[in-house]
Structures are given as C-alpha cells and as structure tokens.
Backbone bond lengths (Angstrom), bond angles and torsions (degrees), N, CA, C in turn:
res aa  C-N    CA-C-N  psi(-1)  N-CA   C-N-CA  omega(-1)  CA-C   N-CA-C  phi
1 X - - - 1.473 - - 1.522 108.59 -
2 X 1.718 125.36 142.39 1.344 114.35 -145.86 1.817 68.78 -107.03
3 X 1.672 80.28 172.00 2.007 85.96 170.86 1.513 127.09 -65.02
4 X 1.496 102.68 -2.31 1.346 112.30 -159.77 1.943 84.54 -91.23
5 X 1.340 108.17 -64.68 1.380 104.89 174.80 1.270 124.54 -36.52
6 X 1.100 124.21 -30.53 1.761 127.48 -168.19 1.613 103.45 -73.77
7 X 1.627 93.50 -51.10 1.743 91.21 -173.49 1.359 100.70 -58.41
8 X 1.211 123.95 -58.61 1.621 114.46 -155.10 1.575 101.05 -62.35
9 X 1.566 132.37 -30.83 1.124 113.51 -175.42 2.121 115.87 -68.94
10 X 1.355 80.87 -28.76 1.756 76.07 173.18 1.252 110.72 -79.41
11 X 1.029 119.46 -12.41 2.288 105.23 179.84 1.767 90.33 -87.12
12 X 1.388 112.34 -31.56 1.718 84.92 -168.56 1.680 100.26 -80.86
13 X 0.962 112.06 -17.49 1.816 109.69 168.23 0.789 95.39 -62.60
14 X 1.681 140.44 -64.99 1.184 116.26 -140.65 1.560 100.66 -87.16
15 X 1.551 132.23 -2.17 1.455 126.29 173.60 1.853 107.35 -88.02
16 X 1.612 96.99 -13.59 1.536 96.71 170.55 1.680 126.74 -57.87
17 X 1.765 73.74 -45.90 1.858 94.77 -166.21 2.079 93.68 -70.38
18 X 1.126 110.73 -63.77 1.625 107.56 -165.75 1.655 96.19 -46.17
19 X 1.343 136.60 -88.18 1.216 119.88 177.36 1.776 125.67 -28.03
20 X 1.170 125.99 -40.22 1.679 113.78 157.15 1.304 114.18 -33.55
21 X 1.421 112.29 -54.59 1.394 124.73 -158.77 1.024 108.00 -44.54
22 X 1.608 94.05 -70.35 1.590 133.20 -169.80 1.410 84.96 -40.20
23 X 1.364 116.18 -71.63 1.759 108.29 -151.94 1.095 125.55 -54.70
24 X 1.782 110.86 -47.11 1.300 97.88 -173.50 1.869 108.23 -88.53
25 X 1.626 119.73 26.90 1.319 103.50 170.79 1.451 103.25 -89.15
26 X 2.136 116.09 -34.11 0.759 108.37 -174.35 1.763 126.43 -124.69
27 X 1.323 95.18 93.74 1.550 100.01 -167.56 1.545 116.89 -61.38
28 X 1.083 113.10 -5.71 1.677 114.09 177.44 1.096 110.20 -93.19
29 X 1.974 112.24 28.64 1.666 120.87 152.99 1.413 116.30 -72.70
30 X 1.270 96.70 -21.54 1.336 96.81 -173.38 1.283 136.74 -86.73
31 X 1.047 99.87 -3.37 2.030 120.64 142.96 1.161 135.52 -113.71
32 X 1.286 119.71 139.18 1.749 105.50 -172.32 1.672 121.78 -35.96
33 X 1.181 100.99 136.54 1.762 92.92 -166.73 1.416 73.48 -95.89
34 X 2.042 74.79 157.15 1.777 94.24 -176.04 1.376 104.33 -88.29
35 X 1.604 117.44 167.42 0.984 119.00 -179.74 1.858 151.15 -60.59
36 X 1.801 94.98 7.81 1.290 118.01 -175.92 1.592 79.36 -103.96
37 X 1.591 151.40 -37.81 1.154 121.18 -175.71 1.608 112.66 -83.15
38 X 0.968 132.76 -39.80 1.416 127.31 160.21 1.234 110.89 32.42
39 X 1.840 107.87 -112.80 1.718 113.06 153.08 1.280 115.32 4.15
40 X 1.192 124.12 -56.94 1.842 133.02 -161.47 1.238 89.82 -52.58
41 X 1.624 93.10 -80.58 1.337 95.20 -179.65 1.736 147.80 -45.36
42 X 1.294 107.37 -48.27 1.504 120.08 152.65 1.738 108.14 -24.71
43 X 1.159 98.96 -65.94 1.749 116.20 -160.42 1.813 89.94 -55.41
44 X 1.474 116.51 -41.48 1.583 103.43 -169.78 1.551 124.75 -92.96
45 X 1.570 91.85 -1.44 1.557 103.21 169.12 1.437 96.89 -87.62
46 X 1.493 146.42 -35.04 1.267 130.33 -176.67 1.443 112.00 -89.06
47 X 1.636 127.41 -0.41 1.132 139.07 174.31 1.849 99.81 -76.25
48 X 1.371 106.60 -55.87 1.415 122.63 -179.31 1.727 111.51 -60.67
49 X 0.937 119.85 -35.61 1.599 134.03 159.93 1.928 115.48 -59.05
50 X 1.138 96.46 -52.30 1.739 92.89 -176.95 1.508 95.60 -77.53
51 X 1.599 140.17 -44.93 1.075 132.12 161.92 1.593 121.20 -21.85
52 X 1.199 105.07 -49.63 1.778 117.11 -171.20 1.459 108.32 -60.56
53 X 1.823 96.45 -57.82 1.416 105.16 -179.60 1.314 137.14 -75.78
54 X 1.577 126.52 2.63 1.118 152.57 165.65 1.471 95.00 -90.11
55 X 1.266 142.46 -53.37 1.256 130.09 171.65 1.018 122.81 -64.95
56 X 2.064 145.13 -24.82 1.011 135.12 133.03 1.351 120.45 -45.07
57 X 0.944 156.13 -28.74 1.597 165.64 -140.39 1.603 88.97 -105.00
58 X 1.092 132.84 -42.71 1.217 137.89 -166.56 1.616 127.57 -81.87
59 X 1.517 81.19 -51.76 1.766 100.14 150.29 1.860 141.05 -41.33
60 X 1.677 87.22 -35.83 1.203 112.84 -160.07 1.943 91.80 -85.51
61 X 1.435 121.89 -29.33 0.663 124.60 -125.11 1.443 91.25 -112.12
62 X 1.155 96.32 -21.82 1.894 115.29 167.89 1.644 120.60 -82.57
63 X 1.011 84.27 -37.05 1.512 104.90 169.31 1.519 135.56 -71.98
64 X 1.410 111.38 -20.20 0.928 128.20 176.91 1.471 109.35 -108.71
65 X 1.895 116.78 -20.94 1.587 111.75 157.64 0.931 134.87 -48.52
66 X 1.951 116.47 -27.61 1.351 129.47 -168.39 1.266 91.32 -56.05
67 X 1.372 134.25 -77.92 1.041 164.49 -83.26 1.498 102.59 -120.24
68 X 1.501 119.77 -35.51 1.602 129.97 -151.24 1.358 88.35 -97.88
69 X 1.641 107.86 143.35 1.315 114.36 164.88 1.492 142.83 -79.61
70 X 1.085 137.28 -172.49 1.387 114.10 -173.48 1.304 123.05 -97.84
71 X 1.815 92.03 -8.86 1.695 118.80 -173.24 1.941 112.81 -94.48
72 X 1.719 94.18 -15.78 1.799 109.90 169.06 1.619 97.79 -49.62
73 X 1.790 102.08 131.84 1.343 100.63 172.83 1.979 104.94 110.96
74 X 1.690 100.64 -44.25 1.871 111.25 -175.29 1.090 97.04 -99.36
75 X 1.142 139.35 -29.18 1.782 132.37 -178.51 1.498 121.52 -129.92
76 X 0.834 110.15 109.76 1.692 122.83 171.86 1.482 125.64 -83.13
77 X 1.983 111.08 140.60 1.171 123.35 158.82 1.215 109.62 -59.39
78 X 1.601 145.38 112.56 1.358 131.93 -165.62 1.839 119.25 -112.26
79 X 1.059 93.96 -38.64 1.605 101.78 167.28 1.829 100.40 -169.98
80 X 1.263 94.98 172.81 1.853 101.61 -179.04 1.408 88.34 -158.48
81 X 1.415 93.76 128.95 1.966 119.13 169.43 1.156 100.33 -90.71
82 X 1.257 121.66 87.66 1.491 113.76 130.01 1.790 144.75 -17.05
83 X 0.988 123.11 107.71 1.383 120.62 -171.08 1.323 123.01 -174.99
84 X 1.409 140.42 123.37 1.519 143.06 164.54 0.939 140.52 -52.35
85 X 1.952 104.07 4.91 1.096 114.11 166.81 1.766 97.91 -115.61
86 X 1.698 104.92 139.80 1.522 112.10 -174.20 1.284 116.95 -52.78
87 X 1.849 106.02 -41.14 1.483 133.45 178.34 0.920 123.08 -41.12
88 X 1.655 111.50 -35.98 1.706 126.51 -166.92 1.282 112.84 -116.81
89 X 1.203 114.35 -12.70 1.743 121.54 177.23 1.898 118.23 -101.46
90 X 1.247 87.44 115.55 1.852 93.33 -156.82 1.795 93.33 -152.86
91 X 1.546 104.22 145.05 1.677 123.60 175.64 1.578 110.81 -113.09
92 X 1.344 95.50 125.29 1.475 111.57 177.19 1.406 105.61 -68.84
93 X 1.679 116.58 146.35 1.143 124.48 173.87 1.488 117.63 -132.71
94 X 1.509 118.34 86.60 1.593 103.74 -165.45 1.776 112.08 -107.54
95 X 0.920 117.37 168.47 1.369 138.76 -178.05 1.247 122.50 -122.20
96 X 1.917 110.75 117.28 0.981 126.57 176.47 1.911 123.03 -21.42
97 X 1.435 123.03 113.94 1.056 117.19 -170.95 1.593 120.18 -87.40
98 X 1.272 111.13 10.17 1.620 140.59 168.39 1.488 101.94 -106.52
99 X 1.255 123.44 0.70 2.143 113.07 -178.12 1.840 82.36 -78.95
100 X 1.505 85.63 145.84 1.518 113.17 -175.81 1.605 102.41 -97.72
101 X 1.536 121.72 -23.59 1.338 124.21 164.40 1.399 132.62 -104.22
102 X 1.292 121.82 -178.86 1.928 111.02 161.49 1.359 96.56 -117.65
103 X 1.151 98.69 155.26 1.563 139.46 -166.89 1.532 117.38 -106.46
104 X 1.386 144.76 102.33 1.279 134.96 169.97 1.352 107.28 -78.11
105 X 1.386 107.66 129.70 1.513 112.72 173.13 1.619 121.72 -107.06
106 X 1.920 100.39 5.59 1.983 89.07 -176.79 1.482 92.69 -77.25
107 X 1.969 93.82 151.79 1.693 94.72 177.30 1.631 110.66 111.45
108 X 1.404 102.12 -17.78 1.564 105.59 -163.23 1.163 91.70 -85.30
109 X 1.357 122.80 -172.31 1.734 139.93 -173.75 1.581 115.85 -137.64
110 X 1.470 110.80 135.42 1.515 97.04 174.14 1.413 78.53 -133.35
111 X 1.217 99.46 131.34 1.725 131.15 178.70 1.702 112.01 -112.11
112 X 1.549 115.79 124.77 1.493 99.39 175.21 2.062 94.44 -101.08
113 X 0.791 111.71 139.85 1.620 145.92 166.76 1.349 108.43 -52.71
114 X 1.609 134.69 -41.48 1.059 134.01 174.28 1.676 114.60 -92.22
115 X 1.133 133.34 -30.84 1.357 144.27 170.36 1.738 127.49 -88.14
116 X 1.295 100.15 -39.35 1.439 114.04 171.07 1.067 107.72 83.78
117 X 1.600 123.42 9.75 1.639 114.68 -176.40 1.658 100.22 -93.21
118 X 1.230 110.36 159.22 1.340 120.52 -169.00 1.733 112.79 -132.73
119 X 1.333 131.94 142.79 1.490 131.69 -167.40 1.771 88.22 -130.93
120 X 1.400 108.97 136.39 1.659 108.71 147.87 1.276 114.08 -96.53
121 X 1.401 116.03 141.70 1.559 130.76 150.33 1.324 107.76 -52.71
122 X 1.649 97.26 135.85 1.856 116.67 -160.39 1.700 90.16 -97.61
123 X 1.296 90.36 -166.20 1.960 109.85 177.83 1.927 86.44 -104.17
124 X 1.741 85.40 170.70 1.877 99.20 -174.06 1.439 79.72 -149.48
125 X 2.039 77.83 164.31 1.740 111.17 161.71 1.247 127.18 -74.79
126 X 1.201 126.49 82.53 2.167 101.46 -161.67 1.553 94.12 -64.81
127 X 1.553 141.33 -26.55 1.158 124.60 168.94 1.364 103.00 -130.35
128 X 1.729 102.95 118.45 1.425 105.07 178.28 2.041 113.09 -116.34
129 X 1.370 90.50 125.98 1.479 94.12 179.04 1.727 117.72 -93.12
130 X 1.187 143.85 143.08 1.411 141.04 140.03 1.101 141.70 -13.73
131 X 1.021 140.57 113.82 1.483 113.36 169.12 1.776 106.29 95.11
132 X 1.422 114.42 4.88 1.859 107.28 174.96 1.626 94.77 -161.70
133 X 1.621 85.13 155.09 1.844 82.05 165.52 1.555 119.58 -74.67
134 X 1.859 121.50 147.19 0.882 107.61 -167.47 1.763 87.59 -121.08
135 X 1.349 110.75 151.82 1.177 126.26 171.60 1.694 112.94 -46.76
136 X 1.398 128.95 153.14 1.130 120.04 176.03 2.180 111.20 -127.26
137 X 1.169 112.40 107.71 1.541 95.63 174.64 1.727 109.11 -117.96
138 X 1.041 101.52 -160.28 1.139 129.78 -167.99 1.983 111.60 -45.80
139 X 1.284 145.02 100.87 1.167 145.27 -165.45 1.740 95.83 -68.43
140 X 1.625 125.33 117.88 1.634 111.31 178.77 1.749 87.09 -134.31
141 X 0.975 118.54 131.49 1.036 146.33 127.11 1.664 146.03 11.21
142 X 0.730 140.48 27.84 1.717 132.47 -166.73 1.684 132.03 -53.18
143 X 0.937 136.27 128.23 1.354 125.24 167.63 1.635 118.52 -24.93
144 X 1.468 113.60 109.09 1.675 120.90 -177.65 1.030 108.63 100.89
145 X 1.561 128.16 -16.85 1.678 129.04 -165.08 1.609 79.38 -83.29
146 X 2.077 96.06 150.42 1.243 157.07 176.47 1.128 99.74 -117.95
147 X 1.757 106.69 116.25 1.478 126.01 163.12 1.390 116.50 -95.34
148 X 1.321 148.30 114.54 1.444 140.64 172.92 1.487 105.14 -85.03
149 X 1.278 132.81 117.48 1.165 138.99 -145.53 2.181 93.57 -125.40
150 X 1.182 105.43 89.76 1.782 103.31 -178.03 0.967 145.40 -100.36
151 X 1.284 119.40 114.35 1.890 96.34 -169.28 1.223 147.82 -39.87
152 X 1.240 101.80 -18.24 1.965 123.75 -135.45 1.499 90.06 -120.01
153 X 1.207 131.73 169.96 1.197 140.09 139.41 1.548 153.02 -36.75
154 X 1.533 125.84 83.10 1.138 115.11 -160.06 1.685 115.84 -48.22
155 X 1.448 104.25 152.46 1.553 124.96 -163.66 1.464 102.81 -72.70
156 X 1.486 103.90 -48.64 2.114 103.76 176.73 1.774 105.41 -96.88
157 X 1.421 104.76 19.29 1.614 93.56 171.46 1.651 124.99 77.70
158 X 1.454 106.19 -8.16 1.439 109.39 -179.44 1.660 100.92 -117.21
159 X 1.292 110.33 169.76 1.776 121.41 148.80 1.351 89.17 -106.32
160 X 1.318 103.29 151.39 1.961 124.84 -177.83 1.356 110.63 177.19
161 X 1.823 83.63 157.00 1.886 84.62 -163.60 1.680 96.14 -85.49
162 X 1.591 109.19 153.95 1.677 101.22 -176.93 1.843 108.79 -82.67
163 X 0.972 93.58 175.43 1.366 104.59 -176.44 1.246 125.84 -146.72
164 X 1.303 126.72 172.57 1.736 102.71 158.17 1.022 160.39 12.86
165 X 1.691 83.36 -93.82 1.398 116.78 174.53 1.327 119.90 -96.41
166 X 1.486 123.08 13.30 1.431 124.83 163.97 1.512 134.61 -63.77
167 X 1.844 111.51 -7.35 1.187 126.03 156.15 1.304 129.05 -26.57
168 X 1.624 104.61 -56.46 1.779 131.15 -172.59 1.633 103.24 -54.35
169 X 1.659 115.24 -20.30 1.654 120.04 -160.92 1.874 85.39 -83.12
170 X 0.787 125.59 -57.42 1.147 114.60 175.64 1.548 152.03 -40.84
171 X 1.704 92.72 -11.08 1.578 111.15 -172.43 1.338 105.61 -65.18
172 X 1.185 128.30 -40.67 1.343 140.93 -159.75 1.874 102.91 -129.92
173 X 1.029 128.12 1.10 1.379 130.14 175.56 1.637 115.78 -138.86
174 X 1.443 88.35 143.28 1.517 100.62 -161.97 1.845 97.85 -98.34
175 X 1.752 115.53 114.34 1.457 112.80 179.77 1.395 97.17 -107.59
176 X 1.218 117.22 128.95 1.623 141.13 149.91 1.624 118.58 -70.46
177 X 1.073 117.92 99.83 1.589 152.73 -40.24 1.683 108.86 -39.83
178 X 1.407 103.02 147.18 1.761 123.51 -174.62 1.937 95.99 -45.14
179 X 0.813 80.18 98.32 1.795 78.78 159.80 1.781 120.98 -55.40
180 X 1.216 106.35 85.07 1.580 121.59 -175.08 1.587 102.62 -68.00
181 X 1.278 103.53 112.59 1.921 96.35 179.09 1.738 113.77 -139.25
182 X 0.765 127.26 151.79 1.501 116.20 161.28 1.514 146.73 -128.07
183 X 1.435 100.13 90.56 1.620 115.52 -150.02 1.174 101.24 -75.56
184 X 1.729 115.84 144.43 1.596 105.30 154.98 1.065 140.10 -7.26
185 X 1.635 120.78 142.31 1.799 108.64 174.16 1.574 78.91 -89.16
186 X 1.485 103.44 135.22 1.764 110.55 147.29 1.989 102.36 -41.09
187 X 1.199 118.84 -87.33 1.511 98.07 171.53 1.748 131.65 11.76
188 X 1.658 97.00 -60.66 1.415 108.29 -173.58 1.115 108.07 -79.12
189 X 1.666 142.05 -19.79 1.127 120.50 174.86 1.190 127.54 -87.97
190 X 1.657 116.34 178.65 1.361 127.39 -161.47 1.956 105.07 -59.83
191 X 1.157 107.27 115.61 1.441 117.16 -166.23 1.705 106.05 -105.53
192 X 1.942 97.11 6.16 1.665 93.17 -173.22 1.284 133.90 -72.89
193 X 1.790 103.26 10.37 1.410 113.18 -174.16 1.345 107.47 -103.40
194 X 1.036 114.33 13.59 1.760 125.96 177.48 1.327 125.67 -115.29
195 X 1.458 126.05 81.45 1.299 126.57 -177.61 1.790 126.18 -36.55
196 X 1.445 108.02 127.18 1.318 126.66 178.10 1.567 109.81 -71.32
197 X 1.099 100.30 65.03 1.554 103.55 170.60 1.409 122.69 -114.86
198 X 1.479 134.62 160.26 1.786 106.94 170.11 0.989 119.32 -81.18
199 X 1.794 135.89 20.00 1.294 147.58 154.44 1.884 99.78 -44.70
200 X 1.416 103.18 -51.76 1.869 115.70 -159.02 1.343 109.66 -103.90
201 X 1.797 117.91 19.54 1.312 102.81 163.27 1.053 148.44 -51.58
202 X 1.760 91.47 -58.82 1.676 90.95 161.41 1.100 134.62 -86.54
203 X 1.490 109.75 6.22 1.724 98.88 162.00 1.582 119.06 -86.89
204 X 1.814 108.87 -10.89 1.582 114.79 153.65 1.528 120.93 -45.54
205 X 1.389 94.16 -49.94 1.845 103.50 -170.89 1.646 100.75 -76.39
206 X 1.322 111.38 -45.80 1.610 96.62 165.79 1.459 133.07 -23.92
207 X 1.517 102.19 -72.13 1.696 128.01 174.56 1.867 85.34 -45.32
208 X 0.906 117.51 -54.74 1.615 100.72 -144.05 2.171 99.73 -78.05
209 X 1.111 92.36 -5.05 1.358 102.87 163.65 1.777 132.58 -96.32
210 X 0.946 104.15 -8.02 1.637 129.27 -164.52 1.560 86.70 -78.05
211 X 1.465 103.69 133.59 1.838 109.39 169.91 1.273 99.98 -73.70
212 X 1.637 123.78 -178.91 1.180 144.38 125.26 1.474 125.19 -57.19
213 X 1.789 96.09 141.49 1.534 98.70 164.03 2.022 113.02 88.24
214 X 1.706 81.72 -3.69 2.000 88.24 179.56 1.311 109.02 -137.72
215 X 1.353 102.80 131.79 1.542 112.24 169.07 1.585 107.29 -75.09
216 X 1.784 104.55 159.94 1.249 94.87 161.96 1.827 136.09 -94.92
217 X 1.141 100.68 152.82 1.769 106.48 -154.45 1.645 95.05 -111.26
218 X 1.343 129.34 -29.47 1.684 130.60 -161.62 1.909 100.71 -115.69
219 X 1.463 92.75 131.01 1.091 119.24 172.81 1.693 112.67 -19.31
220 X 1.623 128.68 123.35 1.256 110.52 159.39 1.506 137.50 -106.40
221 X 1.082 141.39 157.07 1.350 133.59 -146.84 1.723 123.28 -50.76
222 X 0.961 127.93 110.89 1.635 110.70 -170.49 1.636 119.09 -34.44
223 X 1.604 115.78 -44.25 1.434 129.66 175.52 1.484 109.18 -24.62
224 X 1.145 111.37 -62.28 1.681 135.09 -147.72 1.401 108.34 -45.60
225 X 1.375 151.34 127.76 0.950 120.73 142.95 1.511 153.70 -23.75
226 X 1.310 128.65 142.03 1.452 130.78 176.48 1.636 104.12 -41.96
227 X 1.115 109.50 -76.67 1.725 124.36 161.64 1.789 107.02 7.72
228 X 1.590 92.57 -58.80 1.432 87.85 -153.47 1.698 98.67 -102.83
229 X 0.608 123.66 -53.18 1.302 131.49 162.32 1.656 118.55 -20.43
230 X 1.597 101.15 -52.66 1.511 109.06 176.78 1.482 97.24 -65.65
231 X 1.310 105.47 -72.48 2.100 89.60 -176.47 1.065 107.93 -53.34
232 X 0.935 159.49 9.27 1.782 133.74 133.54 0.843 155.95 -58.60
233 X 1.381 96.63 -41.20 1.411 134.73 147.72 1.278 118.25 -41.17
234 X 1.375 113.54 -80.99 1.097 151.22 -126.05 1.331 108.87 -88.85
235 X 1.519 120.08 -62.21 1.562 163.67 -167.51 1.702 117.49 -101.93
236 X 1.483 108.96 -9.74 1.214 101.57 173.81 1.930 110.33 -118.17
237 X 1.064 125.39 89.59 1.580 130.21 -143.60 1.551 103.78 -176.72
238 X 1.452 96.28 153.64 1.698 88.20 -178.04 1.234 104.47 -87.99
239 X 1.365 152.46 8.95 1.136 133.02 159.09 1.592 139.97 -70.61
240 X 1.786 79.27 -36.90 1.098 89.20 175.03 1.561 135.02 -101.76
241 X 1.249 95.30 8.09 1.901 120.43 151.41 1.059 118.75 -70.63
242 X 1.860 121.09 -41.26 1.164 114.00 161.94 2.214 124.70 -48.67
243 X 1.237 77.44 -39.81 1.747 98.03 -166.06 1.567 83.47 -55.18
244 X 1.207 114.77 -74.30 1.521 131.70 -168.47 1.911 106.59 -31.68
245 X 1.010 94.70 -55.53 1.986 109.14 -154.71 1.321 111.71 -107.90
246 X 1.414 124.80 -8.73 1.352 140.80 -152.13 2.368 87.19 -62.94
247 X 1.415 99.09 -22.66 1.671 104.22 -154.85 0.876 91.64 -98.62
248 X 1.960 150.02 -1.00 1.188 135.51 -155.98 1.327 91.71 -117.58
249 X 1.801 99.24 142.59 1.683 106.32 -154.56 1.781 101.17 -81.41
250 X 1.483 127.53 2.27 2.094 113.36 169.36 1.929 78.07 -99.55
251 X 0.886 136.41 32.18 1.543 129.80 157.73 1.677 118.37 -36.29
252 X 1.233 110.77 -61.35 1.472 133.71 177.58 1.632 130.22 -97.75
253 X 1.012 105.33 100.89 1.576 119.87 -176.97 1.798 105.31 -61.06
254 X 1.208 94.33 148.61 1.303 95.40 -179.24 1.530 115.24 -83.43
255 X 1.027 136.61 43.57 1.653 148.59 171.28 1.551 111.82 -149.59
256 X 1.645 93.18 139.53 1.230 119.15 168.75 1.267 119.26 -106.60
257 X 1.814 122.83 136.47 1.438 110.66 177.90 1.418 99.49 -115.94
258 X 1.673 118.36 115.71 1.534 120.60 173.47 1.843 99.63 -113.01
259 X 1.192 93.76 157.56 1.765 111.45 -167.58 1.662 94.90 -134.65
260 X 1.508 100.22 128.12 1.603 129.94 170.46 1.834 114.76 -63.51
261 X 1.317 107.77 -39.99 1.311 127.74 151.89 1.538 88.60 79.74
262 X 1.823 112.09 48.28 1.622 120.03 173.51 1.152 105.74 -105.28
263 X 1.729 114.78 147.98 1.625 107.80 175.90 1.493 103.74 -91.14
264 X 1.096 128.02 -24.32 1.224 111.98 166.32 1.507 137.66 -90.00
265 X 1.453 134.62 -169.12 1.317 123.20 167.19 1.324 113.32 -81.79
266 X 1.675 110.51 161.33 1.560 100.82 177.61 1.902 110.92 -126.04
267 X 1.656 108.09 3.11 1.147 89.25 -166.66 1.860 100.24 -133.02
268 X 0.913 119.89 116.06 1.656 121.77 173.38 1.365 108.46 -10.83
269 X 1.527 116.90 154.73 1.340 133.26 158.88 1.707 117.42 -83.78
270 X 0.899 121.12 -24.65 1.517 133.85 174.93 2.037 109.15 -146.64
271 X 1.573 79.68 168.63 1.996 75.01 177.83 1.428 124.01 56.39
272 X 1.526 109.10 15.01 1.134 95.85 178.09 1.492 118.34 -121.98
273 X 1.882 108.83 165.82 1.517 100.05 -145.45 2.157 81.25 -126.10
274 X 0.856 117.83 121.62 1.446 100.96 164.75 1.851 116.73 -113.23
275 X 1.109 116.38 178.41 1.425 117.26 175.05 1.474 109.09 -168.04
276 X 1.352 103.69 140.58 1.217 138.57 -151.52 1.852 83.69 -103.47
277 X 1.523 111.14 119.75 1.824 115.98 174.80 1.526 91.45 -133.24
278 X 1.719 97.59 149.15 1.219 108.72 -164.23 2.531 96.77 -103.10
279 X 1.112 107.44 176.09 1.018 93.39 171.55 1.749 133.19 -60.17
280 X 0.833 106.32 -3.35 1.580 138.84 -176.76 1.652 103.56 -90.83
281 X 1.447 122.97 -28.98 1.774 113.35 -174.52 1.332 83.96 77.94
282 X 0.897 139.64 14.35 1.741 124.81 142.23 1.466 133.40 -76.01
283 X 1.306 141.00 119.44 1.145 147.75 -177.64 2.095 121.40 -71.00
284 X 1.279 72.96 107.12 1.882 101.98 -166.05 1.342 90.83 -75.12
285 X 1.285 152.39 -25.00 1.550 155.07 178.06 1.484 121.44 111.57
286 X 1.390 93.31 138.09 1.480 120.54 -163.21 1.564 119.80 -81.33
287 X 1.402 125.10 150.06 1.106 123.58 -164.76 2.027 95.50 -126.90
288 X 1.276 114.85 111.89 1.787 110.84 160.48 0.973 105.62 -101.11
289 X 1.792 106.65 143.78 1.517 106.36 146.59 1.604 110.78 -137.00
C-alpha cells in the first residue's frame, strides 16, 4: 500500500466512523429534518469536516517526522546570494544561538529541489596559517556560528574558521563577502623590543599611525633602527598575530568561510527550493525563494 493509499484510507475511516456516530445518535436523519433542526445538522457536517482535517493535519505530521532531522530547529537555511558568478554566489548556514551543543556539519548535503544537483560540505582549517600546508578536519559548528557556504574557489585555498587576525588575508586577496575582521593596532602591541631613544621617534609615531589588518609593503627609512624596522617587518603580519593572539579568548569569530571549489553556479535565481540533509538523509531545513 503506497503512502498515498494509507492516508486516504484513514480520512474515509475516519468520515466512516463520524457519520456512524452521527447516525445512530441521530435517527431523525432519517427523515427530512425539519427546519428548526437544520443548524443541527449544518453544525455536524462542519464538526465532521474539522474532524477530517485535524486528522489530515496529523498525518502530515507523522509523515513529515520520518523525514525531519533531529538537528531541524539548531541550524538554519539563512540567506542565499544569488549570482553568476560562483565566487559571489554562496548559502548561509547559521546555528541556533541558544543550542546547548556543537554540531559537525562536514558530510552534510545541500540539495536544490528544482535541479536535483546536490554539493557535500568539505573538511576546514579551524586555524589556518600562510605560507604551509594546513591540516584539514571535520567543519563543527558552535552556538551563533555563521557558515558562508561558496561556490567558487577559495582565494587562500583553504576553508577556515575566521579569526582576528584574518583581516591581513585580504590585503592582497579579494573575499566574496569582505571579510570584516578586527586585528590588532600594531600601536597596541608589545613595542618592548624597540628602544626608547630619539633615534626611534619617528618610527614611534610611524607605528602609531600604521592601520590595521596590513603589513608593510614600502621601503623604510635607512636611519631607523634595526629594533624598529624588524617589528615592522617582522611582527606586523598575519602570522604572527596569529602567534601573538591565537590564546586570547574574542580570538575566534563566529564564522566559517568553506568553498565548493565549482566553476559554475549551483543554485537558481528564482524558483528555487534548497535543503539542508543531515548525514542520516534527514532534512536539517529548507530554504525557498
């Protein structure tokens, strides 16, 4: 018996059973009721009607348990950028900021409904450095964390959770959406390796002018001390912000950026239906637009 058969056999039971009822409570069906029972009647044909539809409602509701995951409710379809470029077209994935646990999401599935093509969620860097290969595990989740989910190819080659000091990735690389971060002022850091002499004034007032989030790229004055010069160099870089801050507890931003690493697009501009499946073929929740 298909699922389609089951339901209909329980609504006509259950329109069997309410009419039994009905009948044998009220045997003066069996002649035209007069016109003061009318109403009566009315009232038990729309009694027998909400009956039906409370019993479809119920059905639906079982039916759709099979199916629902256990994590429906902790992680949300959150928005999806549309766009023809792979780079720029990416689905948010956020997590309940009341979940009492974390959640691993490599392995999961985002399926679009109108196309039928399907992508898995990869592994990430939770700390990714420059300049070496970085290990890749399992992408999990935290209460409040934002997943940027991308079509295109990441720009430094990894998925990784942001941080800090992930500002510096941007100097020279272009992230789809701007990677918003807020790195140390050079200013603020430990400056005790630089002698207080008036040799390093103005490379004091320098530092205290230097943005965030940029190494330096332009020649510095021959005058200057080694001192100061080397921390500029040296000490102002995302690595070594990591080294620095890696222990300080706003260290880790609550978003991850992982990349599908497709050249094309994968998700409609209109009409389209996506869904979020957990490793189980359970449905983590769906996104229309």
């Amino acid at each position: 018996m298909t699922k389609d058969d089951y339901t209909g056999l329980l609504i006509l039971l259950g329109i069997f059973a309410i009419a039994a009822f009905g009948g044998a409570k009220n045997s003066q069906f069996l002649t035209p009721p007069a016109n003061n029972d009318r109403l009566t009647v009315e009232q038990k044909i729309h009694e027998a009607q909400t009956q039906v539809d409370d019993l479809k409602k119920q059905i639906q509701i079982q039916e759709e348990a099979k199916t629902r995951s256990v994590y429906a409710g902790k992680i949300f379809l959150q928005y999806v950028s549309r766009s023809t470029e792979p780079s720029q077209e990416y689905v948010t994935i956020r997590m309940d900021s009341n979940a009492t646990t974390t959640i691993p999401i490599t392995g999961w599935t985002l399926k679009s409904m109108a196309s039928g093509v399907s992508v898995t969620i990869p592994k990430g860097t939770y700390l990714y450095f420059t300049g070496m290969l970085n290990a890749e595990e399992n992408i999990i989740l935290s209460p409040g964390d934002t997943a940027y989910i991308l079509t295109g190819i990441s720009p430094n080659g990894s998925n990784f959770k942001v941080n800090k000091c992930s500002g510096y990735l941007s100097q020279f690389q272009t992230f789809y959406p701007y990677l918003y971060t807020n790195c140390p002022a050079p200013r603020n850091e430990d400056l005790s390796s630089i002698p207080k002499r008036v040799v390093n004034d103005a490379c004091f007032d320098y530092i205290d002018s230097m943005s965030s989030c940029r190494i330096q790229t332009e020649s510095l004055p021959m005058n200057w001390s080694y001192e100061c010069t080397h921390f500029i160099y040296d000490k102002i870089n995302y690595n070594s912000c990591i080294n620095t801050h890696k222990g300080d507890a706003d260290f880790y931003q609550k978003e991850w950026r992982i990349h599908l690493k497709r050249s094309e697009r994968l998700w409609k501009d209109r009409r389209e239906s996506i869904q979020l499946i957990d490793l189980n073929g359970k449905i983590v929740d769906t996104i229309t637009y």
